[in-house]
C-alpha positions in Angstrom: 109.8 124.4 80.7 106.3 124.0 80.5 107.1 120.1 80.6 108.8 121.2 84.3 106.1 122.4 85.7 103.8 119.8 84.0 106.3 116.5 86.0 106.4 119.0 89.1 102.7 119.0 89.4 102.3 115.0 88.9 103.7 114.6 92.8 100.4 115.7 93.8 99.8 112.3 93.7 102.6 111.6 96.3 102.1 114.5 97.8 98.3 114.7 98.5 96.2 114.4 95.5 95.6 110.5 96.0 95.3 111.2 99.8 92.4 113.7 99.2 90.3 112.0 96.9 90.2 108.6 99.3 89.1 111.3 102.3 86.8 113.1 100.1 84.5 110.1 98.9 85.1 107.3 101.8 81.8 106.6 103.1 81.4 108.2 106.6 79.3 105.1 108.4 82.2 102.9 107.6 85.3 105.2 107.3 88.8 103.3 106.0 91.0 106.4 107.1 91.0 108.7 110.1 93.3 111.0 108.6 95.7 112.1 105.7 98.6 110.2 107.8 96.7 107.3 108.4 95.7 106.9 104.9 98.6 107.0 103.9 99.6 104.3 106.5 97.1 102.2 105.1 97.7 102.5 101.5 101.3 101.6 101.6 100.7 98.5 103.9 97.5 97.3 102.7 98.4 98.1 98.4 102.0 98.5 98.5 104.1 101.0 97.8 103.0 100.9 93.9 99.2 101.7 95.4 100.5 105.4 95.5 101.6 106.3 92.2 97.5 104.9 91.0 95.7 107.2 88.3 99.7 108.7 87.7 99.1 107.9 83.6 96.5 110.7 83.4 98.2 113.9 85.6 101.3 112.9 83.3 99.2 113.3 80.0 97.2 116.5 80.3 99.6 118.5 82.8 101.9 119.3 79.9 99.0 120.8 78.3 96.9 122.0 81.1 100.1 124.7 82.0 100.6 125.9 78.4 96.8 126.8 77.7 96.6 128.3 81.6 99.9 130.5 81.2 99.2 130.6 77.6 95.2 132.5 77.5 96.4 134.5 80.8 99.1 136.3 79.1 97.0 136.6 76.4 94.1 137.6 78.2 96.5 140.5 80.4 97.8 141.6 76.9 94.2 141.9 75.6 93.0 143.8 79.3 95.7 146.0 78.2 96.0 147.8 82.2 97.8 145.4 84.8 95.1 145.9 87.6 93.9 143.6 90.3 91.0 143.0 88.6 92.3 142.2 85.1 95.1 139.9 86.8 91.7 137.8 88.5 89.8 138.1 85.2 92.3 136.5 83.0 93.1 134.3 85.7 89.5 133.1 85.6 89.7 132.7 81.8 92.3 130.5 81.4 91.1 128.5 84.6 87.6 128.2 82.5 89.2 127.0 79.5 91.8 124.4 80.8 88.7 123.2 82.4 88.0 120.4 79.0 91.3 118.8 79.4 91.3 119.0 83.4 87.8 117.8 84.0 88.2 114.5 81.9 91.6 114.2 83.6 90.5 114.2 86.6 87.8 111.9 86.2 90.3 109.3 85.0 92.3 109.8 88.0 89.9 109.1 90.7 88.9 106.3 88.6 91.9 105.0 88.6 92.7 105.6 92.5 89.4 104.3 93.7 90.2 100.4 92.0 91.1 98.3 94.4 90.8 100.5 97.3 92.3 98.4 99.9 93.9 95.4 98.2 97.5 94.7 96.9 96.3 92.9 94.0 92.7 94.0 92.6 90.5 91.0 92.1 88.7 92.9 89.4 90.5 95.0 87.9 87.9 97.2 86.0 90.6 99.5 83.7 93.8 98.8 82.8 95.5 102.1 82.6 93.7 106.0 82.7 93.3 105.7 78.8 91.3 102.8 78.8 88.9 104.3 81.6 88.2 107.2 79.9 87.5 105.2 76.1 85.6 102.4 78.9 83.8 105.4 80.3 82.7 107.0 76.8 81.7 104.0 75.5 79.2 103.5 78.3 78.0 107.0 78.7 79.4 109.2 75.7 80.5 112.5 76.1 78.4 113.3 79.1 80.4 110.3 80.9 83.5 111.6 80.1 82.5 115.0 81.0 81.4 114.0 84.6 81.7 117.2 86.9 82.6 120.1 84.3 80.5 122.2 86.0 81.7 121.8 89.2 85.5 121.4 88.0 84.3 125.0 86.5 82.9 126.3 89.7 86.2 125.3 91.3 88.7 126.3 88.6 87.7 129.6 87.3 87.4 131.7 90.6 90.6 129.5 91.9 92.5 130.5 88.9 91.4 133.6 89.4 92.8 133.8 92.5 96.2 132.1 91.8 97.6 134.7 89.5 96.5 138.2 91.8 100.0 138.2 93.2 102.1 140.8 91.3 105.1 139.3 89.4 107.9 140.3 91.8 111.4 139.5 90.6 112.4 137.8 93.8 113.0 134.2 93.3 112.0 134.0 97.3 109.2 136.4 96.8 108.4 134.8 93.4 108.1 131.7 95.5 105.8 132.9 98.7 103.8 134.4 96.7 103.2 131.4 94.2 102.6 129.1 97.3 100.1 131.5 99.1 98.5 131.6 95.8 97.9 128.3 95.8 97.1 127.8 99.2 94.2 131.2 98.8 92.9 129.1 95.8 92.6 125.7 97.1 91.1 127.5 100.3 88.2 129.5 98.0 87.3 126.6 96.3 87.7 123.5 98.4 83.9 122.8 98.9 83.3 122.1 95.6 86.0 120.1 95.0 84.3 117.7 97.3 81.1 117.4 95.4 83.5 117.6 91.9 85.3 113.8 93.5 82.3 112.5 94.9 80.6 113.4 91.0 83.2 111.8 89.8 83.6 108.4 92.3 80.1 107.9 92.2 79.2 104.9 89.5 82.2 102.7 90.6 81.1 99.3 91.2 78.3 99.6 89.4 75.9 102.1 91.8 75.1 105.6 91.7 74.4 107.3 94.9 73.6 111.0 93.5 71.3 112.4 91.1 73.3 115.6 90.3 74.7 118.5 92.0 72.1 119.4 94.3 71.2 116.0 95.3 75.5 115.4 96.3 75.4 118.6 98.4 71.8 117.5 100.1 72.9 114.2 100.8 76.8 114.8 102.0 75.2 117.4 104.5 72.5 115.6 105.5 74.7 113.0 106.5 78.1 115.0 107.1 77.3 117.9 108.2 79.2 120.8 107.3 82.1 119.0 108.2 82.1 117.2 104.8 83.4 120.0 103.0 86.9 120.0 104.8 87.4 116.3 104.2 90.9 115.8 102.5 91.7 119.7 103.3 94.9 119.0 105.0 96.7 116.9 102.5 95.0 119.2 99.9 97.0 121.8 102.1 100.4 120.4 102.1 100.9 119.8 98.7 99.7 123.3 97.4 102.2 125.4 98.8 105.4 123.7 97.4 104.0 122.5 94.4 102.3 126.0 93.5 105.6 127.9 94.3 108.0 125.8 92.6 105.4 126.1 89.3 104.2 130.2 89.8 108.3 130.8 90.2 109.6 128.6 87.5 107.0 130.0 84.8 107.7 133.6 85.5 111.2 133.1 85.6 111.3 131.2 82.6 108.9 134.0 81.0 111.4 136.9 81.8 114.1 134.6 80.3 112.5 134.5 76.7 111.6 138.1 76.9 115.2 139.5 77.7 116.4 136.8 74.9 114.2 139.0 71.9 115.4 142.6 73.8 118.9 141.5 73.8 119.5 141.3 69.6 117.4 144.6 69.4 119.5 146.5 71.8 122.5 145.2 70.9 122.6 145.4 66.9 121.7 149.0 67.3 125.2 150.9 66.0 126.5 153.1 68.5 126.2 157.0 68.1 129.0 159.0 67.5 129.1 163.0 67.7 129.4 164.7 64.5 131.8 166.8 66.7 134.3 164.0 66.4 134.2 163.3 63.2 136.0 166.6 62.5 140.0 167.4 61.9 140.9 168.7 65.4 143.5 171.7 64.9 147.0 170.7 66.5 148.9 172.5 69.1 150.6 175.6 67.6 149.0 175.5 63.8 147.3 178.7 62.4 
């Protein structure tokens, strides 16, 4: 199941992902795309349709294993919480967000990598890495682990409040419900968390083709404002937008489904090897019509 939700979530790519990266890092005096449509325009006609499915390799490896250590620790975490309260649904949220975080952040960094080569061409020139492995083992052997770490603390800022915030809906047993309230989700934790998944791509962009624009954190937010404006935090939000709601229903709704499956399959055996009780009352010669 888990690989379900894992091949579901690697449309982001089609769906937005790739289309909100090139919004979020383009550079503003010379902007390629005026909007997610047009980017989109522009990607297909100007890389072909291949250009989309760019930085695919690394969604496809870690998604698998980025939804069993976030459903895994939050189930977990509830069971350990012990009450099912509002605030215990957000804190174990928030800890399984925080901890998918070291396969997510390296991830991530592969992908924008990988969809920032040969940003406008249908066959690179130079074409830096061959596939999202070989950027991250390029990466580390540049930089080490801090290379291949690039934006865990933002990827932190943005995941642990935004997990948080994806699993507060109660688990209703709706499939419809089960699937508004797993796109909502979605849509109320891209929403809480957008503006630092700006500064997390811009992080993670900065260094390709050789130059590094920021000096940290501080200096990305200082500079994207200064030059922005305020503006620069919805950049990308609209494809961001798009994608969340089906892709975090069709995941919320298929996990908790999938969830109550298993757990009715260990009740069932339980419940129905148990003998069934029968009244010593019966067990008893019953006298016949007429006898003494």
């Amino acid at each position: 199941m888990m690989n379900v939700s894992g091949c579901t979530q690697c449309f982001h790519v089609i769906l937005g992902f790739y289309f909100q990266v090139r919004l979020q890092v383009q550079n503003v005096d010379r902007p390629l795309y005026r909007g997610t449509y047009h980017c989109f325009q522009s990607i297909i006609r100007q890389e072909s349709a291949l250009g989309l499915y760019k930085g695919l390799g690394s969604p496809l490896m870690g998604l698998t294993f980025i939804n069993a250590i976030v459903f895994g620790v939050q189930g977990n975490a509830m069971r350990k919480l012990g009450q099912d309260t509002p605030l215990n649904q957000f804190l174990a949220g928030a800890s399984a967000g925080t901890i998918q975080c070291v396969i997510c952040c390296p991830m991530e960094l592969a992908k924008t990598r990988m969809q920032m080569q040969g940003t406008g061409e249908k066959k690179s020139k130079r074409k830096l890495y061959k596939n999202s492995l070989d950027c991250l083992v390029r990466i580390y052997r540049k930089e080490g682990l801090r290379g291949i770490n690039r934006g865990m603390v933002t990827t932190l800022l943005r995941e642990t409040p935004g997990f948080g915030v994806y699993f507060l809906p109660e688990d209703s047993y709706m499939i419809p419900k089960l699937l508004f309230a797993g796109g909502m989700s979605g849509i109320a934790s891209w929403l809480s968390t957008y503006p630092v998944d700006v500064i997390k791509s811009r992080l993670q962009a900065d260094g390709v083709g050789g130059v590094n624009r920021y000096n940290g954190i501080l200096d990305c937010v200082r500079q994207s404002v200064q030059k922005e404006g305020l503006r620069v935090f919805t950049r990308g939000l609209t494809s961001t937008l798009l994608r969340a709601f089906p892709v975090n229903a069709t995941t919320f709704a298929t996990v908790t489904l999938f969830l109550m499956y298993m757990r009715e399959e260990r009740e069932c055996p339980i419940k129905d090897s148990e003998p069934p009780t029968v009244p010593l009352q019966s067990l008893q010669p019953q006298s016949q019509p007429g006898s003494m």
